[in-house]
C-alpha positions as CSV (number, residue, x, y, z in Angstrom):
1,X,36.5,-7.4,7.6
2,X,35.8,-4.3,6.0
3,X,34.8,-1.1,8.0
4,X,31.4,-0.1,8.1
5,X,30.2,3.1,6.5
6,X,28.5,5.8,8.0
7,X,26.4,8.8,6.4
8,X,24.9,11.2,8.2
9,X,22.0,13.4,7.1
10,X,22.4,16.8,8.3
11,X,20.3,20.5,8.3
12,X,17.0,18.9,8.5
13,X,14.5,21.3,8.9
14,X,11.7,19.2,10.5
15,X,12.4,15.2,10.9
16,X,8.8,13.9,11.6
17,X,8.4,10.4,12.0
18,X,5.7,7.5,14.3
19,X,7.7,5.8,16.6
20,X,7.3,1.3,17.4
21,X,6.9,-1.1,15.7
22,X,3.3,-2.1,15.6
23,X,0.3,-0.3,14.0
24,X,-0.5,2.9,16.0
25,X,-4.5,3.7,17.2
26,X,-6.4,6.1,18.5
27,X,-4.9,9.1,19.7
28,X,-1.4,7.8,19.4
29,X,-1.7,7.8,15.4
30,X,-1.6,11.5,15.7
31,X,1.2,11.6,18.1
32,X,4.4,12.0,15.7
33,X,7.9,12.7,17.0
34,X,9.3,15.8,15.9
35,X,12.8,17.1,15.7
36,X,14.5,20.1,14.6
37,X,17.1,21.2,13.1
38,X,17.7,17.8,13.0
39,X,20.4,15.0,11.7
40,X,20.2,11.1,11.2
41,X,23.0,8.9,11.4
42,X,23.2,5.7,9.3
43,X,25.1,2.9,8.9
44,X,25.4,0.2,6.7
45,X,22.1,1.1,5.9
46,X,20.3,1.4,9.1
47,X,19.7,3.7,11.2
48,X,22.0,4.5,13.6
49,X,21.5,7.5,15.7
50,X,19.0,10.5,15.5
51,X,19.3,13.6,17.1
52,X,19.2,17.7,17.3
53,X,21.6,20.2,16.7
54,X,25.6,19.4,15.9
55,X,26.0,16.0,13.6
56,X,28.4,13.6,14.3
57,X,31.0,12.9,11.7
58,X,30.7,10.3,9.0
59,X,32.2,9.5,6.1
60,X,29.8,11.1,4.2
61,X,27.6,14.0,5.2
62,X,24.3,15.0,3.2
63,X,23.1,18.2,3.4
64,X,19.1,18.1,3.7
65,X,19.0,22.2,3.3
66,X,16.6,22.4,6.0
67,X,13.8,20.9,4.9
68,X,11.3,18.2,5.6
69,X,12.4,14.5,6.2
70,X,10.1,11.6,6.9
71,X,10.4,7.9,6.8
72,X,9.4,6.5,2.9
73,X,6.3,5.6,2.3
74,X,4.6,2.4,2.3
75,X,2.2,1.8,-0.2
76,X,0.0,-1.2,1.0
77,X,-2.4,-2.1,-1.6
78,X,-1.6,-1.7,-4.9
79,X,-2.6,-3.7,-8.0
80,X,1.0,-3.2,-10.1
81,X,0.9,-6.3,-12.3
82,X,-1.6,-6.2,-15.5
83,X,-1.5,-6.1,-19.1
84,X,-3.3,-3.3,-20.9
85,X,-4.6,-0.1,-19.7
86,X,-8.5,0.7,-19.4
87,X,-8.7,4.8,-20.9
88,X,-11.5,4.0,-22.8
89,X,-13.5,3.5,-19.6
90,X,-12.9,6.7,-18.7
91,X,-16.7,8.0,-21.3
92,X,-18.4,4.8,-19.7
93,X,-17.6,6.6,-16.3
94,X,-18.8,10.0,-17.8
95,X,-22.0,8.6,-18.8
96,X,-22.8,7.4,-15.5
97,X,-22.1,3.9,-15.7
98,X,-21.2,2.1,-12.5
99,X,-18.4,-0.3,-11.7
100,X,-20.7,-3.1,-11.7
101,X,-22.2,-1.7,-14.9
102,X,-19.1,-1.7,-17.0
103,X,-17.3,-5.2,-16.0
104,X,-21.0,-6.8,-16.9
105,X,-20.8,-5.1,-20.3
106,X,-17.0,-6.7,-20.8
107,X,-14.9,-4.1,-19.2
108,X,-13.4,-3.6,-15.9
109,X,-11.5,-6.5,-14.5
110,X,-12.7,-9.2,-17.3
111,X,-10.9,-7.2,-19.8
112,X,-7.8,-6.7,-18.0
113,X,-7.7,-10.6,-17.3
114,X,-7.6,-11.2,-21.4
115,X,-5.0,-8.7,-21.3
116,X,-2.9,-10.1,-18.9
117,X,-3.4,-13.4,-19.8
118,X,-2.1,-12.6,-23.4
119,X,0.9,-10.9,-22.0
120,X,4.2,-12.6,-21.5
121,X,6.1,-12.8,-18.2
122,X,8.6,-10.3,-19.3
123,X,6.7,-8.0,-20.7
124,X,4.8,-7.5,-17.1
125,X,8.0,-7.4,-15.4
126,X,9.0,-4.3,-17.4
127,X,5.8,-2.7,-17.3
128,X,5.9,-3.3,-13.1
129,X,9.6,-2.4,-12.8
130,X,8.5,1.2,-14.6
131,X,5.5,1.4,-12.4
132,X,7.4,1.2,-9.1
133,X,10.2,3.6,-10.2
134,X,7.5,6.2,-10.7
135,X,6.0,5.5,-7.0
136,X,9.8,5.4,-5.8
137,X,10.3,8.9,-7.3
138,X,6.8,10.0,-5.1
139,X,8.3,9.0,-2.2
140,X,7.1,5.5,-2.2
141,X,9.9,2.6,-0.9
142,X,7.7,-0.5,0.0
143,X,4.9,-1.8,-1.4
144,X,2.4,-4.4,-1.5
145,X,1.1,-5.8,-5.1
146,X,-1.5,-8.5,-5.5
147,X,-2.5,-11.0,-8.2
148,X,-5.8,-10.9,-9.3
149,X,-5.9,-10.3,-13.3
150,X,-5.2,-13.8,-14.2
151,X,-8.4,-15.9,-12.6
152,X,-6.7,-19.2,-13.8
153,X,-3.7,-21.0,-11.7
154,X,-1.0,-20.3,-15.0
155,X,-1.5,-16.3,-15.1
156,X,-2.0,-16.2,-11.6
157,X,1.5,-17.6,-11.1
158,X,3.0,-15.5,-13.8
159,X,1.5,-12.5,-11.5
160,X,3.2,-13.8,-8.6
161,X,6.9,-15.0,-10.4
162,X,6.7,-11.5,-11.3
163,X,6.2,-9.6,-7.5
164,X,8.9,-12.0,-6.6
165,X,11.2,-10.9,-9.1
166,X,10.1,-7.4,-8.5
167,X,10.9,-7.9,-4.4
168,X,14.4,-10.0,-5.5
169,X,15.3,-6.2,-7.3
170,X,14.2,-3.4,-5.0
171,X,13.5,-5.3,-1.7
172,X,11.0,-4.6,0.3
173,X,7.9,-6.0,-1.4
174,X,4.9,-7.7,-0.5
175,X,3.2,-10.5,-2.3
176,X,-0.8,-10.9,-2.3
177,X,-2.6,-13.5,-3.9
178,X,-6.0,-12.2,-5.1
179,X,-7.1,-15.1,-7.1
180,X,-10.9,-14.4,-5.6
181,X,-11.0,-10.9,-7.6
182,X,-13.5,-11.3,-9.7
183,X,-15.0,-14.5,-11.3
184,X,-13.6,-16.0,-15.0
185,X,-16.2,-15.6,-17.6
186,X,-17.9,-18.8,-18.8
187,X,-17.1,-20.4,-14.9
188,X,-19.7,-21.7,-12.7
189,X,-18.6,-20.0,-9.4
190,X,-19.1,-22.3,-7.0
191,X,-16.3,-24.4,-9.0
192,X,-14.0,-21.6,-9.6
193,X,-14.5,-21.4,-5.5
194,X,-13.5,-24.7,-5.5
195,X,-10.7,-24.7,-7.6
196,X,-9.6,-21.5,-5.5
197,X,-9.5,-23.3,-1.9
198,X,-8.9,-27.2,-3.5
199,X,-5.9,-26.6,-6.0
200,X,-4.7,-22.4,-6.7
201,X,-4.2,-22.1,-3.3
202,X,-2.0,-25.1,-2.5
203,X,-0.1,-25.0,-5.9
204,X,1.1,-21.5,-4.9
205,X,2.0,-22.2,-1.1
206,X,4.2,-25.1,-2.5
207,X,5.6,-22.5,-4.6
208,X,6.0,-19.8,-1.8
209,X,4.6,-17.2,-4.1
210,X,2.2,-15.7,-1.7
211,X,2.8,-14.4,2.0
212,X,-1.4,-13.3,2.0
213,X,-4.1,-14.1,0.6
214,X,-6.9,-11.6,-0.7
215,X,-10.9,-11.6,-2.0
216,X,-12.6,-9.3,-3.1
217,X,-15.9,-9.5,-0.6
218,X,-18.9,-7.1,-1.8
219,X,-22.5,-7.2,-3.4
220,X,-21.4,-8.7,-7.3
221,X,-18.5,-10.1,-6.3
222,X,-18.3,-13.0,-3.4
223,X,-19.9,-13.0,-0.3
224,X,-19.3,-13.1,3.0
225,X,-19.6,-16.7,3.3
226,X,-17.5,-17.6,0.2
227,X,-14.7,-15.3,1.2
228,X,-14.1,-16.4,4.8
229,X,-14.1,-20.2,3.4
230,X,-10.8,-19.2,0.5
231,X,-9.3,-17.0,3.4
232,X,-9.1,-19.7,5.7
233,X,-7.7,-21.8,2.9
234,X,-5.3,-19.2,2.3
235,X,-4.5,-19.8,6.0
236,X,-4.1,-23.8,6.4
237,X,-1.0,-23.0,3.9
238,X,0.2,-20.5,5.9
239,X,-1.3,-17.0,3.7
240,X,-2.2,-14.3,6.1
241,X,-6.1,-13.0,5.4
242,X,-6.6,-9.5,3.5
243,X,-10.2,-8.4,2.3
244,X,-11.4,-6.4,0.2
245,X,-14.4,-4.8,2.1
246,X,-17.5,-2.5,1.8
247,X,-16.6,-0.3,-1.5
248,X,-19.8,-1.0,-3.0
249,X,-21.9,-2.6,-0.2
250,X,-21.9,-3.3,3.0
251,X,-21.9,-7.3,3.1
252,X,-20.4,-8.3,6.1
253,X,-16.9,-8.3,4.8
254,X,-15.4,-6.6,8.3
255,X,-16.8,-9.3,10.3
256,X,-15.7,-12.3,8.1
257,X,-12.2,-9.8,8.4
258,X,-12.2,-10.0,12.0
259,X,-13.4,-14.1,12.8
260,X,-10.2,-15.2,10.0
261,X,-7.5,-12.8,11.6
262,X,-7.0,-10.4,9.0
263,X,-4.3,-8.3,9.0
264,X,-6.0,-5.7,7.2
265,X,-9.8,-4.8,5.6
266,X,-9.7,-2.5,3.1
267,X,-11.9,0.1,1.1
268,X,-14.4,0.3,3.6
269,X,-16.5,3.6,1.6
270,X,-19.8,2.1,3.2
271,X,-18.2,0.6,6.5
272,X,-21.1,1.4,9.7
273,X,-20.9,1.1,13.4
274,X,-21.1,-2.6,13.4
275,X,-18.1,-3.1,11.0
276,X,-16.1,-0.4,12.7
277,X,-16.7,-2.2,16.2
278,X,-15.7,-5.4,14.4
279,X,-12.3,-3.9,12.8
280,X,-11.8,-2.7,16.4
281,X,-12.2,-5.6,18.4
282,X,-10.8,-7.8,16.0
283,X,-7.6,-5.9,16.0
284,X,-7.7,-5.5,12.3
285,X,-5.9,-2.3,10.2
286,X,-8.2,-0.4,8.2
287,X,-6.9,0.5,5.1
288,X,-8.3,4.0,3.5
289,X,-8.1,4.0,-0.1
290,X,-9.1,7.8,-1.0
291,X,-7.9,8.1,-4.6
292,X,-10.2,5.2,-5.3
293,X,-13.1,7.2,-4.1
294,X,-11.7,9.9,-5.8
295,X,-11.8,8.8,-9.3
296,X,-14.9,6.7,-9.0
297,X,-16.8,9.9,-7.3
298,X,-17.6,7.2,-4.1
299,X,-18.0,7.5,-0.7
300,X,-14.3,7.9,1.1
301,X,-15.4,6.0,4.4
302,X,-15.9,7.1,8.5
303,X,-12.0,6.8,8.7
304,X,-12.2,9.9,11.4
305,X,-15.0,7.6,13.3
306,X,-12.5,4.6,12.6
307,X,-9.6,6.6,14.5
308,X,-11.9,8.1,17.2
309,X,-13.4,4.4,18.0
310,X,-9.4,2.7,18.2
311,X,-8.9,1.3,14.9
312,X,-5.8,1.7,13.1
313,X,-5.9,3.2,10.0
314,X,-3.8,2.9,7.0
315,X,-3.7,4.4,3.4
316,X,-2.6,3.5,0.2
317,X,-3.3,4.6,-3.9
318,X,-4.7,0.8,-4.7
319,X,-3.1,1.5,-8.0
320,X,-4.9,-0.2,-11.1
321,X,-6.0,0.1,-14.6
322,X,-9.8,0.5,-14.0
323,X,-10.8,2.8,-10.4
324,X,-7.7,4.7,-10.0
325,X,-4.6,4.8,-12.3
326,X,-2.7,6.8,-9.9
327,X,1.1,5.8,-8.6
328,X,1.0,9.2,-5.9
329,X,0.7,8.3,-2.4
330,X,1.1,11.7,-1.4
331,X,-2.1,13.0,-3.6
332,X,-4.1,9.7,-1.5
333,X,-2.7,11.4,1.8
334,X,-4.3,14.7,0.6
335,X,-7.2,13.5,-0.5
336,X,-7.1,11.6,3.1
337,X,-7.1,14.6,5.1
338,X,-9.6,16.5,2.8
339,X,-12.3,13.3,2.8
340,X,-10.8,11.0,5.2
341,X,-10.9,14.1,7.9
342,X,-7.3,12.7,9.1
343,X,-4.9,15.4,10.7
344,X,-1.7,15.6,8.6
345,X,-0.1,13.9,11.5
346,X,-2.6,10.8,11.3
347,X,-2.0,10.7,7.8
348,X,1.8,10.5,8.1
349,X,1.5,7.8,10.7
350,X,-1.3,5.8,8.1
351,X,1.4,6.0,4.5
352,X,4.2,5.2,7.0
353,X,4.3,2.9,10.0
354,X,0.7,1.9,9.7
355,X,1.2,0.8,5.9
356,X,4.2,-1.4,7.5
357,X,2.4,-3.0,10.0
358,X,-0.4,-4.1,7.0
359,X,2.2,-6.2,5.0
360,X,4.3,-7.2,8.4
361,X,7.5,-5.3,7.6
362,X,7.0,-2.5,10.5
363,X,9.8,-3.9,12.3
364,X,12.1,-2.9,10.0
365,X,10.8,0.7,7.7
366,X,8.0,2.8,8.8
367,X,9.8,5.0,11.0
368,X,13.1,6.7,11.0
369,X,14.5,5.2,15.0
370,X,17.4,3.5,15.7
371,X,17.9,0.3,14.6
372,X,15.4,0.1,11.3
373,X,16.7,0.6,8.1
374,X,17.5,4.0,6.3
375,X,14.8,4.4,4.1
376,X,13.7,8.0,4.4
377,X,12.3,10.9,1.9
378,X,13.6,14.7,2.0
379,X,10.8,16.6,0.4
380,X,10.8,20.1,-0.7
381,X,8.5,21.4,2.1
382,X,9.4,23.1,4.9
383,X,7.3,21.1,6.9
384,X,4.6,18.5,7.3
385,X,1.6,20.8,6.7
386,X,3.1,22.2,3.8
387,X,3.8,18.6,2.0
388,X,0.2,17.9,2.3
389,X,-0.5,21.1,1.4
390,X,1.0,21.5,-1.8
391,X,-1.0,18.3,-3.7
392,X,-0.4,17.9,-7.4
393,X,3.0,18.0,-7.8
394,X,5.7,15.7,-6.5
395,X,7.6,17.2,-3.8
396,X,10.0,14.2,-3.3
397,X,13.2,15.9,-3.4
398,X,15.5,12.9,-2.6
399,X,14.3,9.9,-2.1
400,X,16.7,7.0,-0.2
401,X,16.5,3.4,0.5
402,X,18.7,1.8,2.9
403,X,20.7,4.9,3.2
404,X,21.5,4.7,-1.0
405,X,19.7,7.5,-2.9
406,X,17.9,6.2,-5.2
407,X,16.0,9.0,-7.0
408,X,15.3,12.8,-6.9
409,X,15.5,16.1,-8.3
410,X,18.6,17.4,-10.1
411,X,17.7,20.9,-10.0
412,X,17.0,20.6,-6.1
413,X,19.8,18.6,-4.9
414,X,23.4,17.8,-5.4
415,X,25.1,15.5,-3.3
């Protein structure tokens, strides 16, 4: 058999990482291991050995030129596959419409549905394949991506064919089904519901296109009751429960989150006491989503009250056509600590292991320990505080999955 190879990353000025392999709360999402002066050892694409001072030998030795390292980011709610683009929103949003406001007037998800619809498979594959290779360059090397722009079992599908091709090319990828987005025009809803939970559902599952299964729960949209019924069809063919929770309203989307067993409840802009003691008892990950908030000039949530009371928090960009076009996990991390009111360290812990806990893959990425695989970031900050620090720019230097480099900047680095 062949030998295996061995690389070992080498003058790292600050290696900050979580540690375990299960979402962190409380306290502990704060509580980051740090080295310096660091190295990490990798082999056949996981990580072998960490450590402080001399490297070991390896067959090949990168130099990291002392700056930051952290383990790649996991973007865990993102939107990646849909036809179109929705600019011309942007002087409906200047004029002070709302969300609601511009998908009754034709726009918003409705019009990326036509779009999508209209697209072919291929064509969507591209356009996702770009859109990932400009979150990979940001530092991003897992993500989730959801369904949702088809509201008919054919263009859901196509979604879905697509996230699995898109998983069968860069790996670690996480497949949503979000049929219960929004509602098809000209559909009586308590048939589309129907339809949802009596054939989309099962036609997927026999597929295998879907490891969860998603609804968007808030005022417009469907309620409480309607989303825990399609969730718990989602779960007698073996999807795992998301939800979409509390962006607009506060509907009782965290409690339906907590009865089903939801990995994750995400949004949360107008989450209260009551939903935050639900998220907590129901062990459930709250997932922060402050570029959303951002863009649509909305609430960004009690995630610092989520954290204080023992709820795990996560982040990601929910990146999408209509409420925030924006592939930068690092500018949501910002924005998490500015309006979030997360320490830098919490924030790490929320794009990293946190994000891998919400799409089950935290045994494996997340952090940078012994044992998981090699997917790490060098970014060109000295440390932490300076990476969240300098937002607007990309300050992913290298960026490596598995131990392979897979993108990064010339003038920075040559290895």
């Amino acid at each position: 058999m062949p030998s295996s190879v061995k690389k070992v990353f080498f003058n790292i000025g600050e290696l900050k990482t979580a540690t375990g392999s299960a979402a962190v709360s409380g306290k502990a999402q704060g509580e980051l291991c740090s080295l310096h002066h660091a190295w990490l050892l990798a082999e056949d694409g996981m990580i072998a050995a960490v450590g402080e001072g001399e490297a070991p030998q390896a067959d090949e030795a990168i130099d990291c030129k002392g700056l930051l390292v952290t383990a790649g980011l996991v973007d865990c709610h993102t939107h990646l596959v849909f036809g179109g683009w929705r600019e011309r929103e942007l002087a409906m949003k200047l004029a002070g419409k709302t969300y609601l406001e511009i998908l009754a007037a034709g726009g918003g998800i409705l019009s990326t549905v036509r779009e999508t619809r209209a697209a072919s498979e291929e064509a969507l594959y591209e356009k996702t394949r770009g859109l990932y290779l400009e979150m990979l360059a940001h530092g991003t090397t897992a993500v989730e991506i959801k369904s949702g722009y088809g509201l008919d079992l054919e263009t859901e599908k196509k979604q879905l064919r697509v996230i699995r091709r898109m998983r069968e090319t860069f790996g670690d990828v996480a497949a949503t089904f979000l049929g219960a987005h929004a509602f098809p025009e000209g559909v009586d809803r308590e048939a589309y519901i129907n339809a949802l939970c009596e054939e989309m559902i099962p036609a997927i599952a026999e597929d295998g296109l879907a490891d969860y299964c998603d609804v968007f729960c808030d005022e417009g949209v469907y309620t409480a009751e309607q989303s825990e019924r399609i969730l718990n069809a989602g779960k007698r063919f073996g999807m795992i429960p998301k939800i979409h929770a509390d962006e607009i309203k506060e509907i009782g989307g965290t409690q339906v989150a907590a009865r089903v067993g939801a990995v994750s409840c995400d949004h949360l802009s107008e989450t209260g006491e009551e939903g935050v003691k639900a998220l907590r008892d129901g062990g459930v990950i709250a997932v922060m989503l402050p570029a959303t908030s951002f863009y649509l000039k909305k609430p960004y949530g009690d995630f610092r009250g989520m954290i204080d009371a023992g709820v795990p928090v996560a982040v990601a960009t929910d990146m999408n056509p209509g409420s925030t076009p924006n592939l930068s996990l690092p500018f949501a991390m910002t924005a998490g600590c500015l309006y979030g009111r997360l320490t830098p360290e919490e924030i790490l812990t929320a794009a990293t292991l946190n994000g891998a806990a919400a799409i089950g893959m935290a045994e494996r990425i997340g952090t940078l320990e012994p044992g998981k695989q090699a997917d790490l970031v060098v970014w060109d900050a000295e440390n932490l505080d300076q990476l969240i620090y300098r937002y607007g720019t990309n300050r992913a230097a290298a960026v490596y999955k598995r131990g392979v480099r897979m993108t990064g900047k010339e003038n920075l680095w040559n290895d």
